[in-house]
C-alpha positions in Angstrom: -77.0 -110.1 96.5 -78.4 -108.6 93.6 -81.7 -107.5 94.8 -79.4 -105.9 97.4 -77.6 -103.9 95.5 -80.9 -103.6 93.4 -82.6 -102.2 96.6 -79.1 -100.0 97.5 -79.5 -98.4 94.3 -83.0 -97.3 94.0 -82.8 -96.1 97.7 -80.1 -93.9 96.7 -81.8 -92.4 93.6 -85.1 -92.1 95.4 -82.7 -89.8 97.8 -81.0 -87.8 95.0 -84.7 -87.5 93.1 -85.8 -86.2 96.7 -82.9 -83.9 97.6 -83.1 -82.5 93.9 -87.4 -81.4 94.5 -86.3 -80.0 97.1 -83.8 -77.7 95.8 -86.0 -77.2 92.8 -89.2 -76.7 94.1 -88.0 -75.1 97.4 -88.3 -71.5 96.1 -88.9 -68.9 98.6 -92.3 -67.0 98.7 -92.7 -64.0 98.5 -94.5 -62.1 101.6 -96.8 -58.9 101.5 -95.0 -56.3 102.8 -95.3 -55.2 106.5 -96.5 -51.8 106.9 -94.5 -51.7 110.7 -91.6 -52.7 109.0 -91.4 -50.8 105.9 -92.8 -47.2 106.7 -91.1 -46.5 110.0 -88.0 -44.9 108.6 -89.5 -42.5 106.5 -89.8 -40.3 109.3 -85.9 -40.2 110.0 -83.8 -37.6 108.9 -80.9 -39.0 107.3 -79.4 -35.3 106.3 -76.7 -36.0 108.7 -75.9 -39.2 108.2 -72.2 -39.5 107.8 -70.3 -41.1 104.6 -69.4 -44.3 104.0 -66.1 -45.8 104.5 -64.1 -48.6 103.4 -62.0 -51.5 104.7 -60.6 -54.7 103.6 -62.2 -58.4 104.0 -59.9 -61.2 104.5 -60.8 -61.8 100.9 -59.7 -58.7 99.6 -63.2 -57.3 99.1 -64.1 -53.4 99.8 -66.7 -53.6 102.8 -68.3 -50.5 103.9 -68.9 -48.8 107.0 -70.0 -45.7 109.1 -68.3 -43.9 111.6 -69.7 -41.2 114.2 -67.4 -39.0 115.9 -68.0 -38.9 119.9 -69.4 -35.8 121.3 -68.2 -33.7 124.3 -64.4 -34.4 125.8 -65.2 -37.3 128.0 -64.6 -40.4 125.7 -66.0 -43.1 126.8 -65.0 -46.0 124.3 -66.9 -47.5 121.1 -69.7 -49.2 119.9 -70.2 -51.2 116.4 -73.3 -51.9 115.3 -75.0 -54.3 113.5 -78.3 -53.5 111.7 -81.1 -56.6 111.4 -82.2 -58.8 108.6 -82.3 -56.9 104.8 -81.1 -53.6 106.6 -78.0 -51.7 105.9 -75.6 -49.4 108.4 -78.7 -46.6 107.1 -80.9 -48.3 109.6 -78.9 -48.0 112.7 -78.0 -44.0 112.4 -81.0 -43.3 114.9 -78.6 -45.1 117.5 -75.6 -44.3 116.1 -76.2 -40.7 116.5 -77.3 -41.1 120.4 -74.6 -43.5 121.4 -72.0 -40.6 119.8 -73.9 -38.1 121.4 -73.0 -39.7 124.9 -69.4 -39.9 123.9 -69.2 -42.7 122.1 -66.8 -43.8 118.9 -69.7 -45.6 116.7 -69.5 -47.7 113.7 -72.5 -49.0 111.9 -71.4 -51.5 109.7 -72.9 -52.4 106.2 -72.8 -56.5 106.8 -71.4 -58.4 103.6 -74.7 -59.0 101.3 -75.9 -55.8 102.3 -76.0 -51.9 102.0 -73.3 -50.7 99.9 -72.1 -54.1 99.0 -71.8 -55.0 95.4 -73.9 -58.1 95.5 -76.7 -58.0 98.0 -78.0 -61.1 99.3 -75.1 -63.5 98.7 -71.8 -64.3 100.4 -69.4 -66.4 99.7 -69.1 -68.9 102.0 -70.7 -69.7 105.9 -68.3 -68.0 108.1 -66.9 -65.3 106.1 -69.1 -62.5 107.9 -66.4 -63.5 111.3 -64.0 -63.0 108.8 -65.4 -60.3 108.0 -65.6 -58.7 111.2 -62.1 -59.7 112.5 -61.3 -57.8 109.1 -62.8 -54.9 110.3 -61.5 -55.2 114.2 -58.0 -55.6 112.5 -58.1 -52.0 110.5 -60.4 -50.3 112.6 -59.5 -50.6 116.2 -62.2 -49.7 118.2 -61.3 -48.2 121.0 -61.4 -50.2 124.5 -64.2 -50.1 126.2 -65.8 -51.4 123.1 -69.1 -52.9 122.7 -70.5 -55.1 119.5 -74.3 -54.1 119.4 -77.0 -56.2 117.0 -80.6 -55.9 116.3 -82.6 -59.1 115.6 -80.5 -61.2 112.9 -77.8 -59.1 114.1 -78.2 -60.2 117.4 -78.0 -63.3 116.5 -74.9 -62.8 114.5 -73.4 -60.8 117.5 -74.3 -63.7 119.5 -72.2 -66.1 117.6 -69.7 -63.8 118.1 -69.8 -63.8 121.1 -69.5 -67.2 121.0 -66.6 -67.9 118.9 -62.9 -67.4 119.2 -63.0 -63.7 118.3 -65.0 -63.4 121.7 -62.0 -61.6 123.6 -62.3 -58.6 120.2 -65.1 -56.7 122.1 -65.0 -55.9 126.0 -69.2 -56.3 125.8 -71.7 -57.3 123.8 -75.4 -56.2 123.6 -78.6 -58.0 121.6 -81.3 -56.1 120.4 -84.2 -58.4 120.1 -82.1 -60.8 119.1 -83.4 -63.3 116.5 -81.8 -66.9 118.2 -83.2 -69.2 115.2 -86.5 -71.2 114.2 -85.9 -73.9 117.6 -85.6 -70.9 120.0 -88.3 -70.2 121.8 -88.8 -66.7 121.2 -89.1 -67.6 117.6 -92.8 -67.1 115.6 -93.1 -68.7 112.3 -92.1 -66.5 109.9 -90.6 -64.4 112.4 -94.6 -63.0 112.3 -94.7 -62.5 108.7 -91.3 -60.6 108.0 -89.8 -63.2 106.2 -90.7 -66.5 103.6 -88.6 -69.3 104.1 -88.1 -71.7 101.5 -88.0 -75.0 104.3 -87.4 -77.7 101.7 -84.7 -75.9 99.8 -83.1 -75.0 103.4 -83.0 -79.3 104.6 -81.8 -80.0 101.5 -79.2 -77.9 101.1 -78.0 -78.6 105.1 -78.1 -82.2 103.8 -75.7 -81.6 100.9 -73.2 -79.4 102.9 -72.3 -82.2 105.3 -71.7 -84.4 102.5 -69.2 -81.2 101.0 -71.3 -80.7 98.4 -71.5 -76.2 98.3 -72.5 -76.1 94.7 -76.4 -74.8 95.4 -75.1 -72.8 98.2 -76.2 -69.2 96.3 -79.9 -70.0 96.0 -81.9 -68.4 97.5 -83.3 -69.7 100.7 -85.7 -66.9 102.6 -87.1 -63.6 101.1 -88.2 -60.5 103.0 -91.6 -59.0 103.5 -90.2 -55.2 101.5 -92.4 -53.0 99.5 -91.6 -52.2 95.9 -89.5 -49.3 97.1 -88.0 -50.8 100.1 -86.0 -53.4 97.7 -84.1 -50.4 96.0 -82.0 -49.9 99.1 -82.2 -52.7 101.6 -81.8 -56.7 100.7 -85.1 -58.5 99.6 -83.5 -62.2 99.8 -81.0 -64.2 101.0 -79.2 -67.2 99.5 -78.4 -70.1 101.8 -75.1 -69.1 102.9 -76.0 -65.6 104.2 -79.1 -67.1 105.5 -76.6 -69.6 108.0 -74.1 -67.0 108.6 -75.8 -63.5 109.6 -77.3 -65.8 112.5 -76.7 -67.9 115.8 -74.8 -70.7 115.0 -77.7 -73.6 114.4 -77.0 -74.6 117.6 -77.6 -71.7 119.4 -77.9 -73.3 122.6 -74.2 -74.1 122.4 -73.4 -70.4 121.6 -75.3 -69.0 124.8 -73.6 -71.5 126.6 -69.6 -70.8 124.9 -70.3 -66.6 124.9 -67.7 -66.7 128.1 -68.0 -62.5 128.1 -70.1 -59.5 129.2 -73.5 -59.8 127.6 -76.9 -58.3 128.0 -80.5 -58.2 125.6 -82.8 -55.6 125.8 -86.1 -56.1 123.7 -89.6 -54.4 123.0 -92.8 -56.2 125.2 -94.6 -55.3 122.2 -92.5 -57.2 119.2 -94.8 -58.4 116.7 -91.9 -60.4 115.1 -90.3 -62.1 117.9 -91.7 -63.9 121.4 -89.2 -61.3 123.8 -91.0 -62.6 126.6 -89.6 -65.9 126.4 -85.9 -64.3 126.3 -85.5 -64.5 130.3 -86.4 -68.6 129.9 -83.7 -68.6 127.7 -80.8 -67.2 129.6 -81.8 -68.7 132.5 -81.9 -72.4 130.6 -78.5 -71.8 129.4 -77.0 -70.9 133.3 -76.3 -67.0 132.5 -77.4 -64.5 134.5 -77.3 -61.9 132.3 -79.3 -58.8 132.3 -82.7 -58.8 130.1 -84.5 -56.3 129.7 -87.9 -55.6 128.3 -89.2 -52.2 127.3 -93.1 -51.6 128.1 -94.9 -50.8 125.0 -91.8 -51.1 122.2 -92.3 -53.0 118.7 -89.5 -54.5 116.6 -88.4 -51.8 114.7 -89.4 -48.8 117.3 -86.2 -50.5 119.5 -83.9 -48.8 117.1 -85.8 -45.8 116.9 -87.7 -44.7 119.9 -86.4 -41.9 122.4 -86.7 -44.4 125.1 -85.4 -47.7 123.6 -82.2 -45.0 122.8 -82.2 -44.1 125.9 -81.8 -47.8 127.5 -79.3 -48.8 125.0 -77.2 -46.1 126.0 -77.5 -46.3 129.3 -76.5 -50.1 128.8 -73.5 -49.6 127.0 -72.3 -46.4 129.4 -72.8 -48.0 133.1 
């Protein structure tokens, strides 16, 4: 009985030693910058770009937002946007600026941990960005027919939306090269050099949470691949709880699969960062027909910026 409890008890702390390494040693890199991630938006003109706003979370924080008046007399409804990984509502305005030229209402949103936000990279707990976003459905109002757009981890947020019990907030939803998670198969390791993730720290952590334990939830778990300057404006890192949140649910599988509304993905052939061919397999796997689309020739970013990825994701929203 002794060298039982002997045997218990050294198993145990051989765990805890483990799961402690783990934590410690699990530190992010951090990447080079990508040139066809960084430089891109230095080409936009942001003269127009319209102030930010402010709404309530659930928690009482002061979130931000943008919002674009629709053009012409012929309203056609609303679109929110949510901008991908590190990125801020700054990023989507290119969109923004043609989905309210086509007589949309348009909100770009700064997610929680991002943009405007006092404390970039961290939130406070997993699930507070829904919270988050029924916040904003609740004070906003976006006018029916209203679509929830996201680009890569956005996607993948908007996804998980989608999927949840907030799915009946938005008449639509649309995915922009949607980022699904490292099982997907449209995933490339280190989503092609974008981002370091700190594995270890990530397994450990997962471990701890299903025993309740949150207490190393705001270490960080992934950087970004940003140049000096980039890091002045958009988000370099992530700590573990953003990094599970502004994201498919883990099982992302089970999202596709719950996401009981109007949904389509349009993506670049060209993506560097993600495998958009595979995005068809996916859908198809998971019994949806939605549409997916593929545009000849488009990178990551360049979806959000092009004339003709605009184009399509107008054209998707106002059908």
């Amino acid at each position: 009985m002794k060298y039982f409890l002997f045997i218990s008890s050294a198993f145990f702390a051989l765990v805890i030693l483990m799961i402690a390494l783990a934590i410690w040693l699990g530190d992010p890199g951090t990447p080079a910058p990508i040139t066809s991630i960084n430089n891109p938006f230095k080409s936009v003109d942001f003269s127009n770009i319209p102030p930010l706003k402010t709404y309530l979370g659930a928690d009482g924080a002061k979130l931000f937002y943008r919002a674009y008046a629709p053009q012409g007399e012929n309203i056609k409804g609303s679109a929110v946007l949510v901008h991908g990984s590190s990125g801020s509502s700054e990023s989507m305005h290119p969109m923004a600026t043609a989905l309210a030229a086509a007589g949309l209402h348009v909100y770009a949103l700064d997610v929680r941990g991002h943009g405007a936000f006092g404390t970039k990279g961290h939130i406070g707990y997993i699930g507070q960005l829904e919270s988050d976003m029924q916040a904003f459905v609740d004070s906003v109002k976006p006018a029916s027919p209203s679509t929830l757009i996201g680009f890569s981890s956005g996607g993948g947020f908007v996804l998980r939306v989608a999927a949840s019990e907030m799915q009946s907030s938005f008449d639509s939803y649309l995915l922009l090269a949607p980022f699904l998670g490292h099982t997907a198969p449209n995933y490339i390791p280190d989503s092609g050099a974008w981002v370091s993730v700190g594995v270890p720290r990530i397994v450990a952590l997962l471990a701890l949470n299903k025993l309740g334990i949150h207490y190393w939830n705001h270490l960080p778990v992934t950087r970004f691949a940003l140049s000096e300057e980039a890091k002045k404006y958009l988000t370099p890192e992530y700590d573990f709880n953003l990094n599970m949140n502004f994201a498919a649910s883990q099982d992302y599988q089970q999202d596709l699969l719950n996401a009981k509304g109007k949904v389509a993905i349009l993506a670049g052939d060209a993506d560097e960062l993600l495998k958009s061919q595979e995005l068809q397999g996916v859908v198809q796997t998971a019994g949806k027909n939605w549409p997916v689309k593929l545009l000849p020739g488009i990178g990551h970013i360049p979806l959000t910026l092009d004339p003709v990825a605009l184009k399509a994701v107008v054209k998707l929203v106002i059908h």
